[in-house]
N, C-alpha and C positions, 0 to 999 in steps of 0.2 A: 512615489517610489516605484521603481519600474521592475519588477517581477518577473519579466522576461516572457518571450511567445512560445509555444508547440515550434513553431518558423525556424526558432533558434536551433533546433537537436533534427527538425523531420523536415524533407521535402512532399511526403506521399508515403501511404501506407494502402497495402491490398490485404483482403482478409477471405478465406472462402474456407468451408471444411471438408474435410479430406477424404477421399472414394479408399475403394480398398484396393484399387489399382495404382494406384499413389502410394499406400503403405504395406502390403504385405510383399514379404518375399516370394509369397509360394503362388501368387497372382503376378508379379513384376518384383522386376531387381533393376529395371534403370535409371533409378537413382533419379523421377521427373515427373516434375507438375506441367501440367500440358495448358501451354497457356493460350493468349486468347487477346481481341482485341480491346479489352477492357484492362489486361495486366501491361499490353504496349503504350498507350498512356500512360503506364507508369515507368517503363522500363525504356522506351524507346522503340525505335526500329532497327537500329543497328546491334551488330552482333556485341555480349559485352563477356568478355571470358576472362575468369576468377577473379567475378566482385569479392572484394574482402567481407569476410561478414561471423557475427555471431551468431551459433545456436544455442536458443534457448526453451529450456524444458521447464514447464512451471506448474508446479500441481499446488494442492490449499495446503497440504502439510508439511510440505517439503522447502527448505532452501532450492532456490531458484540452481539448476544446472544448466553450464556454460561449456561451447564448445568450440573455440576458432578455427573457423574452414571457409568454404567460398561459396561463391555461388555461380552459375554462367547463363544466361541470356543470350538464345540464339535460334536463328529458324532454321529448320531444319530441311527446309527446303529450297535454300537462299536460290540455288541456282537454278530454279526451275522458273521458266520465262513468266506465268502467271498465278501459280498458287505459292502459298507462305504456309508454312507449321512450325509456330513459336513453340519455344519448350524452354523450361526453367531447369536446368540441372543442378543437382548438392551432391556432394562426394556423400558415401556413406560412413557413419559417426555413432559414438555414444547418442546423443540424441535421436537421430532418427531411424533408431531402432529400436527408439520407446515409443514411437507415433503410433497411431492404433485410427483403425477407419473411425471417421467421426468428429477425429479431434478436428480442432480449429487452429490455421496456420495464419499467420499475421506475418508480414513482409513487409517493413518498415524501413524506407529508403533514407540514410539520414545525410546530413548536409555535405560532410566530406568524401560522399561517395561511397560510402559502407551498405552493407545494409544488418538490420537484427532480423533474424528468422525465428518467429517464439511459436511454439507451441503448446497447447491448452485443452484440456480435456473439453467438450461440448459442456454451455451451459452452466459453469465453475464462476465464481468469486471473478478470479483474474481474467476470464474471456467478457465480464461484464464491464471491468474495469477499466479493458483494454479500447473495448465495443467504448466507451463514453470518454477516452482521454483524446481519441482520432476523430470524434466525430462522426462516428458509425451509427446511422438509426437504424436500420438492419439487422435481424441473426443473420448469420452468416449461411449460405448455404453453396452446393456445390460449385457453382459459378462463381470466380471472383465478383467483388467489388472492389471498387475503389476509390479513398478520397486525399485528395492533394488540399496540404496543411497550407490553407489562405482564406483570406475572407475572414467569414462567419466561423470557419472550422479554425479558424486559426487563434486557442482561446490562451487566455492570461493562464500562467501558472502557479495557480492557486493552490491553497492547502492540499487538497484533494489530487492533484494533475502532479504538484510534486512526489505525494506517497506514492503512486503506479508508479512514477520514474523511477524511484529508487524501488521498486521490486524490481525494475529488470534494468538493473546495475547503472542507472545515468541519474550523480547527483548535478544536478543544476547551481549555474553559480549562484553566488546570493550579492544580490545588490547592497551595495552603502557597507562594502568587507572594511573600510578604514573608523566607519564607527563603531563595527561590530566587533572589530579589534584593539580599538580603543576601551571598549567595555572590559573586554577579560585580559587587559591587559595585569590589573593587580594580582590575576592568578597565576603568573609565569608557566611553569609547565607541568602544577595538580591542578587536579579536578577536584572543585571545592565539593561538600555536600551536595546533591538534590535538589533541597532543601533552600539554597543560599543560591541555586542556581533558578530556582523557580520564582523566589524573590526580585531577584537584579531582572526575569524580563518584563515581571509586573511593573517594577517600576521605572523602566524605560520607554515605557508605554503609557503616561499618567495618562493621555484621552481616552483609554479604552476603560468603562464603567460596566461591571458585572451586573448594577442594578439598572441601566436602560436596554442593554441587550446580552445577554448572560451567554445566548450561541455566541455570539459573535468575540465576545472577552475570550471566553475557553480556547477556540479556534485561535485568537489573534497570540495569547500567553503561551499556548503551545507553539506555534510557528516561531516567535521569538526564541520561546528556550533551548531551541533544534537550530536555531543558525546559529546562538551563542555557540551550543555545545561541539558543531560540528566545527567552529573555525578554530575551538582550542584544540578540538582532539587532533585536529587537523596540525597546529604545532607539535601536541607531543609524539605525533607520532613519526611525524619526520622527525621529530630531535630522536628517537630510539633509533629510526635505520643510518640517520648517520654517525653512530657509534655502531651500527653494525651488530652483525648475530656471527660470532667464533666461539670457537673452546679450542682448549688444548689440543683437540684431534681432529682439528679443519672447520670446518663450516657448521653451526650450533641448530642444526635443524628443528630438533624440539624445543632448545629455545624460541626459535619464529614462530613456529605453531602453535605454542603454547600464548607468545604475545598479540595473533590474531586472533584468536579464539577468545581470551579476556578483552579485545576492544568488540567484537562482534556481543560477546553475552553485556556489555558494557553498557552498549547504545541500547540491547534489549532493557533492561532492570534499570534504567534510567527513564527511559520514555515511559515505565507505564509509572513509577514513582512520583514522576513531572506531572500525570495527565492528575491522579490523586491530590496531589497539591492545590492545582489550580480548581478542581472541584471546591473543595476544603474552600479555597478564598470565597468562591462563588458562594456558598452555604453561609458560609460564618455572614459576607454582606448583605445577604437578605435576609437573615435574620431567622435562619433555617436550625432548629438543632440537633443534633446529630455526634454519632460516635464512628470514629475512624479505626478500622482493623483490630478492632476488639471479637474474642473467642467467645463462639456459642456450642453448640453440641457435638461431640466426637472430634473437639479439636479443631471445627470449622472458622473460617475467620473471614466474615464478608468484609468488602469493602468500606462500605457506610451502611449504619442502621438508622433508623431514623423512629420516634425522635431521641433513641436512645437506648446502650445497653440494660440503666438500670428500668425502664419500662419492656425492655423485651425480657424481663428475666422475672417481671411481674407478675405470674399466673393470673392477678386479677386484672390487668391492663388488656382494652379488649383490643383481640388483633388485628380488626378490620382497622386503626388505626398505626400498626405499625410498617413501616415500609423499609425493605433493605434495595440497594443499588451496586453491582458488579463494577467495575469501571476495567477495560482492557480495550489499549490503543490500538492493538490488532488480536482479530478472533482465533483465526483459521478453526480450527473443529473446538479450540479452549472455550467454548459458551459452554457449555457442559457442566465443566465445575463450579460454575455458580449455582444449578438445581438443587444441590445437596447444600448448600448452606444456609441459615435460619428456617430449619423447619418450622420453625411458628408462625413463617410467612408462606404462602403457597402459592399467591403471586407475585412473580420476582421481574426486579429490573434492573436494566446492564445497560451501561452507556459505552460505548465504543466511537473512535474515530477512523474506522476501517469504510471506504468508500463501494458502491458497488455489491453487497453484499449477495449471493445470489440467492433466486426465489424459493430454492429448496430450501437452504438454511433458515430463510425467514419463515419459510412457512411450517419447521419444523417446530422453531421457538417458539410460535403461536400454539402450535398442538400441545408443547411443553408447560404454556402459563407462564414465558421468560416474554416479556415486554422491551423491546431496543429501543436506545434514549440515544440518536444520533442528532448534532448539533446541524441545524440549520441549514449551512451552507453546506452540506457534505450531502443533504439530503436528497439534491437535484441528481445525485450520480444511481439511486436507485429507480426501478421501475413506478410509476404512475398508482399502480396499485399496491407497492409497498409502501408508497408515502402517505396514503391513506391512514397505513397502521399505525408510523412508526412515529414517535413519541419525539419533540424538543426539548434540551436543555428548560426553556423559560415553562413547556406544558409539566415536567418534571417539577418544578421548583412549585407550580402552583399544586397540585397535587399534592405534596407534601405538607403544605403551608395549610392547606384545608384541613386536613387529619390531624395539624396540630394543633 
């Protein structure tokens, strides 16, 4: 089944971080990255005036901010018989007058001639993510780089390579849509339970076995229940805009608003309910036992305790064998709220499928005693010495199995 390439969405992406003559006003206001023979490989030599293009602003806590404007490619010294002064111009925007020296600009040239302009605080989650979806072995530094999406760089879109797309707004199609809509096709246009939606991709998938490779199930059950989910929402949400948003008094504005905001918090409280579930299969086939979102102290409610509520509420069960596990499909600064729950554990673990994680973050968990349980194949997107630390699916499962 063919998954599709980086090739499909990018021709070339330049990456460099940004002087403070680039971004302050009170230094420069021309609105221009001073380019170079490294960004004309990407850009060309001829002049190219108002590329179409998005700007984007992407911080760890924030929905992603978008801005359409242009961009222009041109030297500035065309007519002078021996020298060239390339220069990138951007109109000035909501976005870039949140840029701050340091941040890291990404210029992502995509197939139809657009390009995305994202910007990224230094050394963040999303400039790691970005660093490992292009093919970037570099931090980025004042001097562009740059890599054109082919070859070796040119990678399959994997679990991991889809989540970065869709933070910065490009869902990718999904191959075999005539089976995938064959599948929800008995749901017409509700969204069944969770529950019944986590079931149907398990078993659409009978070759994938949680007990030969338990990374690789979790990964594959999720991916499935994200193509289901997306090609029905994908009906019903065209079936709502074409009845249309009116009221009596013209155009039903906070009706729209109010029906994006329930599909966005939708896809939220689904994906991390999905990710729960398929743990749940994973546990129960190995033969793991375990309590799901059951309350311990001040109301707290972890994820999974293991090997159970009524041993963690045991005073005489000793705790060096009880183990609780967080589960959130994406972090951003939410690792936090796992610290406070089962104080009877004091070292805690959290599986997430958030790729790229950056070195602060991780290395903050580690000061904290929070242990990250990332599956397998999502592992290659961190740093060399953070996969040193970080825990699999199957080293989780044996852990547990020992203490019980």
């Amino acid at each position: 089944m063919r998954r599709g390439l980086l090739s499909d969405y990018f021709e070339g992406v330049a990456v460099k971080k940004l002087s403070a003559v680039e971004t302050s006003p009170d230094v420069s206001n021309q609105h221009e990255v001073n380019g170079s023979a490294v960004l004309r490989a990407l850009l060309g030599d001829a002049d190219r005036k108002k590329i179409p293009a998005n700007f984007i602003w992407l911080e760890q806590e924030q929905q992603a901010i978008t801005v359409e404007a242009y961009i222009s490619w041109y030297d500035a010294r065309r007519r002078h018989p021996k020298r060239t002064e390339y220069r990138l111009y951007y109109p000035g925007n909501e976005i870039t007058q949140m840029m701050r020296e340091g941040d890291v600009l990404f210029l992502a040239m995509r197939k139809d001639g657009s390009a995305l302009v994202i910007f990224t605080p230094a050394d963040s989650t999303i400039q790691n993510q970005l660093l490992w979806l292009f093919g970037l072995e570099r931090q980025p530094e004042l001097q562009f780089q740059i890599q054109e999406i082919e070859g070796r760089k040119d990678a399959e879109l994997d679990f991991a390579a889809r989540y970065i797309l869709d933070e910065i707004g490009i869902e990718p199609e999904e191959p075999e849509v005539d089976t995938l809509d064959s599948m929800i096709e008995p749901f017409g246009l509700e969204f069944p339970s969770t529950r019944i939606f986590s079931d149907l991709a398990r078993s659409s998938l009978p070759e994938v076995s949680a007990n030969d490779d338990p990374d690789a199930a979790l990964v594959k059950w999720i991916e499935r229940e994200e193509q289901l989910f997306r090609r029905l929402e994908r009906r019903i949400v065209a079936g709502r805009i074409e009845t249309g948003f009116s009221s009596e008094n013209g155009a039903d504005v906070d009706g729209f608003l109010s029906f994006s905001l329930s599909v966005q918090n939708r896809r939220k409280s689904r994906a991390g309910a999905a990710l729960e579930n398929h743990l749940e299969k994973i546990f129960a086939d190995n033969g793991i036992r375990f309590s799901r979102g059951v309350v311990t102290e001040n109301k707290n409610k972890p994820d999974f305790l293991f090997p159970g509520i009524d041993e963690y509420r045991d005073p005489a069960y000793p705790e060096a064998r009880l183990t609780m596990l967080g589960s959130k499909s994406t972090l951003k600064d939410r690792w936090r709220q796992v610290l406070s729950e089962a104080a009877r554990i004091p070292d805690k673990h959290l599986l997430t499928l958030e790729p790229g994680i950056s070195e602060n973050q991780t290395s903050e968990m580690r000061a904290k005693a929070l242990q990250l349980v990332v599956p397998a194949s999502i592992q290659v997107t961190f740093s060399a010495s953070q996969r040193e630390w970080l825990m699999k699916v199957s080293d989780f499962l044996n852990l547990v199995r020992g203490r019980q």
